[in-house]
C-alpha positions in Angstrom: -50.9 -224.7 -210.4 -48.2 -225.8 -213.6 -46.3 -229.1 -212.8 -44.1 -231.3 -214.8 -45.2 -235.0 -213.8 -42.6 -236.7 -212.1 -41.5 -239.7 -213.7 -41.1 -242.5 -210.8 -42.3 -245.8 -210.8 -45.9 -247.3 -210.7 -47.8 -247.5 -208.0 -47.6 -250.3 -205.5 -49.6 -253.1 -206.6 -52.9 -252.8 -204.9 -53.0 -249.6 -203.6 -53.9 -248.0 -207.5 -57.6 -247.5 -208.4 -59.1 -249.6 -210.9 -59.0 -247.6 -214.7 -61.9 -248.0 -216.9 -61.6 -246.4 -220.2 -63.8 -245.4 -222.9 -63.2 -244.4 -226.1 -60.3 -246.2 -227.5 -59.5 -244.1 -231.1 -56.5 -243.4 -231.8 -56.0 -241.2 -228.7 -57.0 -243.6 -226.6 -55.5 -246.2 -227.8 -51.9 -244.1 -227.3 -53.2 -243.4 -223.7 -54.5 -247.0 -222.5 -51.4 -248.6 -223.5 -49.4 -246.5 -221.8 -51.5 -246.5 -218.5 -51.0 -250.3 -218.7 -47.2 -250.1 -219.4 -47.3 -248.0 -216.2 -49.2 -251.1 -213.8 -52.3 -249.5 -214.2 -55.8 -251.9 -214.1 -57.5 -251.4 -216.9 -61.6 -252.5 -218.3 -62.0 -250.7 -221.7 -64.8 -249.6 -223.9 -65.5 -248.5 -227.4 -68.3 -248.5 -229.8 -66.4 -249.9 -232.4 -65.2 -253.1 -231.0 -62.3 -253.8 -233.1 -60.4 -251.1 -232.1 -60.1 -252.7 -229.0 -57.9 -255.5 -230.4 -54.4 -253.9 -229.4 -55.3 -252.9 -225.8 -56.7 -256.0 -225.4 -54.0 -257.8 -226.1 -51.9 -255.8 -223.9 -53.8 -256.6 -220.9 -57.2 -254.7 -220.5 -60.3 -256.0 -219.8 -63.3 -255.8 -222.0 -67.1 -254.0 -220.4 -69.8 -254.4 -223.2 -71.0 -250.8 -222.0 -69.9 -247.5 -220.4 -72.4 -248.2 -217.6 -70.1 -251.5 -217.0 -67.1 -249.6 -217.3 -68.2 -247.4 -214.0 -69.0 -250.3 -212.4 -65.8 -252.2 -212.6 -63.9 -249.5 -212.2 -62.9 -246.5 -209.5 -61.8 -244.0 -212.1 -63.5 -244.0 -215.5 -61.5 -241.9 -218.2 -63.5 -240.6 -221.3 -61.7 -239.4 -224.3 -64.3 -239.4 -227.4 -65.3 -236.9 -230.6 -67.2 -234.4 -229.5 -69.9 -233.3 -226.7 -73.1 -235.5 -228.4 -70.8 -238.6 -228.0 -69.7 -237.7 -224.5 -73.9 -237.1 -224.0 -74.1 -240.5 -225.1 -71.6 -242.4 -223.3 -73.0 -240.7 -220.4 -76.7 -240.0 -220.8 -77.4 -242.9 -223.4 -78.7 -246.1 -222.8 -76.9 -248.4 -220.6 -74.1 -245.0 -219.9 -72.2 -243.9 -217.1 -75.1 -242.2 -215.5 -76.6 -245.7 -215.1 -74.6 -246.9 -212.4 -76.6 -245.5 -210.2 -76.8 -244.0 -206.9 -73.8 -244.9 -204.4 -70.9 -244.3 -206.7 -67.6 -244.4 -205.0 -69.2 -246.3 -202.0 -68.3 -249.8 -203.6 -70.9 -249.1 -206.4 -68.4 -248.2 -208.9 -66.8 -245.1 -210.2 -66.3 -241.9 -207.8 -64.6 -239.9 -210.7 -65.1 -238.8 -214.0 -61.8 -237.7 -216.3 -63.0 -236.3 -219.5 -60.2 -235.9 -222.1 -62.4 -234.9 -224.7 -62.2 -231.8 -226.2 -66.0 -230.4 -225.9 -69.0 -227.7 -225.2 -68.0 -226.2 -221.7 -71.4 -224.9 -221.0 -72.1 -228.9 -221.5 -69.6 -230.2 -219.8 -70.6 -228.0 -216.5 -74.1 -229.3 -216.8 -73.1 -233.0 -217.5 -71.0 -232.7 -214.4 -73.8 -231.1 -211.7 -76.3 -233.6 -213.1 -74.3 -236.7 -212.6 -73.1 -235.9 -209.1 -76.3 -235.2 -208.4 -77.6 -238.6 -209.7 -74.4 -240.8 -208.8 -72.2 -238.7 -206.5 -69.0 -239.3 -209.1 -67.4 -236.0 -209.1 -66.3 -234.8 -212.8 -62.7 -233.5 -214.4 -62.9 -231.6 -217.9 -59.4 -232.5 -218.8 -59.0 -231.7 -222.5 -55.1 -232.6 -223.6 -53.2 -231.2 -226.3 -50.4 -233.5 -227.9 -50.8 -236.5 -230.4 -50.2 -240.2 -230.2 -46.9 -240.2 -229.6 -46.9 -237.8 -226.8 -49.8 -240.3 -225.3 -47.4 -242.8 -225.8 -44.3 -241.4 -223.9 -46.8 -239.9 -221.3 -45.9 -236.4 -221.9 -49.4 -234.5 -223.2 -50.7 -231.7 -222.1 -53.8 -231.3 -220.0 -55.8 -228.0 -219.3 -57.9 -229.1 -216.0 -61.1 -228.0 -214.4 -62.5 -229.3 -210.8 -62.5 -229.6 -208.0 -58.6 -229.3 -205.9 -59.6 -232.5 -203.9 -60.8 -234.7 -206.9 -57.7 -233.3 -208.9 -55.2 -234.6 -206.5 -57.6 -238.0 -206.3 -56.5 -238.4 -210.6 -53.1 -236.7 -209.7 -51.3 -240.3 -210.4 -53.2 -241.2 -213.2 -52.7 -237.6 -214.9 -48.6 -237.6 -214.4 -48.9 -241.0 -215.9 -50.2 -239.3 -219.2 -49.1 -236.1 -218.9 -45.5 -233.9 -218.5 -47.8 -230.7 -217.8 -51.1 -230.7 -215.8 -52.1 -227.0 -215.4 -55.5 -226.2 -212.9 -57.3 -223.9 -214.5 -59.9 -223.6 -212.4 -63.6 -225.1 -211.9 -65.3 -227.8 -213.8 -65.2 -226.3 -217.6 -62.0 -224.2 -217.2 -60.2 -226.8 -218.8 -62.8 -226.8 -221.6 -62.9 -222.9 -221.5 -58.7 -223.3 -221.9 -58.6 -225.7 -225.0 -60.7 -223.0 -227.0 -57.9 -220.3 -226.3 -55.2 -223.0 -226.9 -57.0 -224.0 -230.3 -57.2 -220.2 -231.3 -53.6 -219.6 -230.8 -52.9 -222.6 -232.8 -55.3 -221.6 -236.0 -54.1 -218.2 -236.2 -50.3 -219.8 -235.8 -51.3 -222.0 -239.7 -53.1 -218.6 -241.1 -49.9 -216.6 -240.5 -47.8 -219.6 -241.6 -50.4 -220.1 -244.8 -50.2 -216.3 -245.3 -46.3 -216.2 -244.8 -45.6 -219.2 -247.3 -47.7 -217.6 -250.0 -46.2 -214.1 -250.5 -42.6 -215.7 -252.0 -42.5 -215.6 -255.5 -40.1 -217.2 -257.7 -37.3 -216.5 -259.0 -36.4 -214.9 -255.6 -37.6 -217.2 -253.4 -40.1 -220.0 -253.0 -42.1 -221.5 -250.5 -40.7 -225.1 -250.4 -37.4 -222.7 -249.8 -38.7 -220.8 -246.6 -38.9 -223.4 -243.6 -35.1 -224.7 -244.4 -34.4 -221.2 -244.4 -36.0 -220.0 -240.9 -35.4 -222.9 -239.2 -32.0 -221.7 -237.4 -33.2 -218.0 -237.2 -35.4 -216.6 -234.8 -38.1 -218.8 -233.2 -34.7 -221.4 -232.9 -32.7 -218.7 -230.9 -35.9 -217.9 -228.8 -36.2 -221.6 -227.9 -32.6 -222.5 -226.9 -32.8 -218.7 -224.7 -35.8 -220.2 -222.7 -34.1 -223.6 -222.4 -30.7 -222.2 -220.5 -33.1 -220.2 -218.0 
């Protein structure tokens, strides 16, 4: 299921969950400011504590651990470098995990929304063992787009999970993103960021490629993208536009 995110107005007040977010780089800074511009309740988390200074001041809340985060929150959204810090935030001393039994039952988080882009072997495993430990269900949502995408709440996010739990983050996700596509169970999403990452590389070794064949006089690189930027990838994209 592909859908563009509709683009209404936040949430009643008091009927959205309660956000906790951890990670706060420069993706998540992008993201928790715009889930706060958007209403949403926000406790924040990152190792670096400094980095927390601009959320902060736009109206987060500060946890002194991800285990806290889970606690004060109903949704906890995870966007960090790579699978050993997700293993930490989760596993580690005073993590996620630590929450405990009864998750969702006024314990703390019932759902897990990973934006990090990691192992999907991993990320299947992380997710049986913490429902088994904590009953908070787990969403592998790795997102493609930068800061400013975050910002204007149009990234894109490959998903894996479960259909129920998905439509549970559905608000948060059209929040952050113009096009949420299911791919499937918990590390599809994971599975789909490798393919999208591959088309992407092989994209900069034809461009690289491309770019080093001209030779002067004739024609030079700095030259080329001027040249080709009305031809045909341009024509292809204003075609699918008028569909």
């Amino acid at each position: 299921m592909t859908a563009a995110a509709e683009r209404g107005g936040p949430p009643p007040a008091g009927t959205r969950p309660r956000l906790g977010f951890i990670g706060i780089g420069l993706m998540g800074t992008a993201m928790s400011l715009r889930l706060l511009e958007r209403g949403w309740p926000l406790t924040v988390w990152n190792r670096e504590r400094p980095a927390l200074d601009p959320v902060l001041a736009a109206g987060a809340s500060e946890a002194g651990c991800p285990r806290e985060v889970a606690e004060r929150s109903d949704i906890v959204l995870m966007c960090v470098l790579d699978t050993p810090a997700v293993e930490a935030c989760v596993w580690g001393e005073q993590g996620v995990a630590e929450v405990g039994a009864g998750a969702g039952a006024g314990g703390g988080a019932r759902l897990l929304i990973d934006f990090s882009t990691i192992d999907a072997g991993a990320t299947r495993d992380f997710a049986a063992r913490l429902r088994a430990r904590t009953g908070m269900g787990w969403i592998d949502a790795p997102i493609s787009g930068g800061p400013s995408a975050a910002r204007q709440g149009a990234l894109t996010a490959m998903v894996g999970g479960e259909a129920a739990e998905l439509a549970a983050a559905a608000a948060v996700l059209a929040d952050l993103a113009g096009n949420v596509t299911h791919m499937g169970p918990v590390g599809a999403g994971q599975v789909t960021k490798v393919v999208n990452q591959a088309i992407v590389g092989s994209g900069f070794i034809a461009m690289a490629e491309a770019l080093h064949r001209p030779k002067p006089p004739a024609s030079t690189p700095r030259r080329c993208p001027p040249a080709s930027a009305a031809g045909w990838p341009t024509a292809c994209c204003c075609s699918a536009s008028t569909r």
